[in-house]
C-alpha positions in Angstrom: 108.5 81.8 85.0 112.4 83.0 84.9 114.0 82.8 88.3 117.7 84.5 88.4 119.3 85.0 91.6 121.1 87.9 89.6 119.2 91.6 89.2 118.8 91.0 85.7 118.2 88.2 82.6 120.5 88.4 79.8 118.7 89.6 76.7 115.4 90.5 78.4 114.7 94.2 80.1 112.0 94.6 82.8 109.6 96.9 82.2 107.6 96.9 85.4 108.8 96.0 89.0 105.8 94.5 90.6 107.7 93.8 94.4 109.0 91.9 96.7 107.4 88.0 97.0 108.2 85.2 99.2 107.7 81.0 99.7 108.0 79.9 103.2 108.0 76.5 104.5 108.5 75.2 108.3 109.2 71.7 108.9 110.4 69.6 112.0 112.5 66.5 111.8 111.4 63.2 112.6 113.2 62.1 116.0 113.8 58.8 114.4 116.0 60.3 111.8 117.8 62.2 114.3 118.9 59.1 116.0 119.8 57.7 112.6 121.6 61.4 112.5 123.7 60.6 115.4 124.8 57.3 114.3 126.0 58.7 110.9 127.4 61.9 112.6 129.6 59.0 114.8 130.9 57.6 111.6 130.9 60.6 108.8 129.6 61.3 105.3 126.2 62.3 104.2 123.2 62.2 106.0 120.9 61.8 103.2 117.3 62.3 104.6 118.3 66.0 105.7 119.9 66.1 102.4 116.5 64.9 101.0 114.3 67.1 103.4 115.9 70.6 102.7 115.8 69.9 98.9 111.8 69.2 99.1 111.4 72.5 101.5 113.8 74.2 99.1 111.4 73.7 96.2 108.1 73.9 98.3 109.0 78.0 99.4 110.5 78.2 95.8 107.2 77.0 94.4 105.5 79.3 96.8 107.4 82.5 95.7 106.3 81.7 91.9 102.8 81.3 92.8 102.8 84.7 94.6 104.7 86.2 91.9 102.4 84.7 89.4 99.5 85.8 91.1 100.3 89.3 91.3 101.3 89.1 87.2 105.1 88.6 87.0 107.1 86.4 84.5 110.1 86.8 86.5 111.5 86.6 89.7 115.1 88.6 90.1 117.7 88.3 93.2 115.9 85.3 94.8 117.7 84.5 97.7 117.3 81.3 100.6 117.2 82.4 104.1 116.9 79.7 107.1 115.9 80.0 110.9 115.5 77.9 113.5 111.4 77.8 115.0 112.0 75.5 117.8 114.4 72.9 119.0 113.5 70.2 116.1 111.8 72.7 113.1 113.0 75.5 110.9 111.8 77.8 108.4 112.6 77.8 105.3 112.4 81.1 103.3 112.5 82.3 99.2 111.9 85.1 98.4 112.8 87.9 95.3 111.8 91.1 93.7 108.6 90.1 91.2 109.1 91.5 88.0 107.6 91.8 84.3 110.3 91.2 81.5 109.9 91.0 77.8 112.8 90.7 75.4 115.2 93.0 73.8 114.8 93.5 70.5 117.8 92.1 68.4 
C-alpha cells in the first residue's frame, strides 16, 4: 500500500478514486507519567514516553486508514493528513485519514 501525503505518486496515475478513509485512535495518559512529565518539564529536554505514545497512536490510526482503504480495494492512500483533539482532561484522539485510491503505473 503507497501512502503519500502529496495528491499524487510519481510515475503511477490513478485510475479510480474510491474516497475518503480514516484510522482513529484515543488514548489517555497514565497519571504516573504525568508526574514524571512535570519533573522533566522543571528541568527541560524530551519527554520520551509521550514521545513514545504519540508514535504508537500515530501508527495505530495510520494502520487503521490502510485497513479501511484496503478493505474497500485501494493500493493507495493520497493527501493523508494527522489531525489531534483533545477528548477529556487526560485523553486525545488521534486521527489519519486520506483520499483511497487505485493506481497502476505509467507506462514508460
Amino acid at each position: 500500500m503507497l501512502i503519500t501525503t502529496t495528491n499524487d505518486i510519481a510515475h503511477k496515475r490513478i485510475v479510480r478514486t474510491i474516497g475518503l478513509v480514516r484510522g482513529n485512535t484515543i488514548r489517555s495518559r497514565h497519571l504516573g507519567h504525568d508526574l514524571l512529565a512535570g519533573l522533566k518539564n522543571l528541568v527541560g529536554g524530551e519527554i520520551s514516553d509521550y514521545t513514545k505514545m504519540i508514535a504508537e497512536c500515530r501508527e495505530e490510526a495510520l494502520d487503521r486508514m490502510v485497513e479501511q482503504a484496503r478493505a474497500n480495494g485501494a493500493n493507495a492512500v493520497v493527501g493523508v493528513r494527522f489531525a489531534t483533539s483533545e477528548m477529556m482532561e487526560l485523553a486525545a484522539e488521534l486521527l489519519a485519514y486520506g483520499t483511497a485510491v487505485v493506481v497502476e503505473d505509467l507506462p514508460e
